[in-house]
N, C-alpha and C positions, 0 to 999 in steps of 0.2 A: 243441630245438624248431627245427623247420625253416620259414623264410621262403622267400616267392617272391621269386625277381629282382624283379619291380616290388613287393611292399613292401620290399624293400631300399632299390630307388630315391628311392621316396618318402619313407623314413623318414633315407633320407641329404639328399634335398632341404632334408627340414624343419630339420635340424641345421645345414647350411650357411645357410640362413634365419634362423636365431635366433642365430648364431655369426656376425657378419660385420667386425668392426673398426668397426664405425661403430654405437654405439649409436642411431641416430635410424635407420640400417635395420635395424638388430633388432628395432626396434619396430614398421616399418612391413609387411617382408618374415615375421617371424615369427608374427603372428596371422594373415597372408595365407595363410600355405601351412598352419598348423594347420585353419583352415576352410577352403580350396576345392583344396589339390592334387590331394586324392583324388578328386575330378570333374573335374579336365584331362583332354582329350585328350592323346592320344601327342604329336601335333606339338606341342599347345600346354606339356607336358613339354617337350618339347626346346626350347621357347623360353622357359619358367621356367630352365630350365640353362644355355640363355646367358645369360640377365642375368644368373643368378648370378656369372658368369666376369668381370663388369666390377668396375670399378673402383667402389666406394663413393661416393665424392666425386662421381663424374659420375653414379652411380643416386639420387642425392639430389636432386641437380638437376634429371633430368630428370622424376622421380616427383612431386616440387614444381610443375613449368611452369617454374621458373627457366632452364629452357637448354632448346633442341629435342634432342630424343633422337633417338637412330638411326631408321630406318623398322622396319627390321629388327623392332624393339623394339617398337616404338609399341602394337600392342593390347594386349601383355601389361603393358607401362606403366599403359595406362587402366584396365585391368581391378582391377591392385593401386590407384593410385590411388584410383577408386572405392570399393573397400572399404574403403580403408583410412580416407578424408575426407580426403584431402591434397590440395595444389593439380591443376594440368593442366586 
């Protein structure tokens, strides 16, 4: 059975989502990207794939409101926030 590059993509998104070292973002990052990755845009893909690339400890923080996150970051922050009910 042959997949397309972009369900590869997504279907790799979602495993780095639910697989992170930090059970508190497995839990916040992995119902996120089960319901809404597959309605991202391209660009907003590529900015679910940077925050994937950070550090746990500081995606907690800043997904919570505990610490200001990048700019860089910031919508796709509120957006998971939002969904998820966490702080921000």
């Amino acid at each position: 059975m042959n997949i397309s590059p972009a369900e590869a993509r997504l279907k790799k998104l979602r495993m780095r989502s639910w697989r992170r070292g930090m059970k508190e973002m497995d839990l916040i990052l992995g119902p996120y990207a089960d319901a809404h990755i597959a309605e991202l845009s391209a660009a907003d893909l590529d900015s679910y794939e940077q925050l994937l690339d950070e550090n746990d400890q500081d995606l907690y923080l800043w997904v919570t409101g505990a610490k200001d996150c990048p700019e860089r970051l910031s919508l796709m922050l509120d957006q998971i926030a939002r969904a998820s009910g966490v702080g921000r």
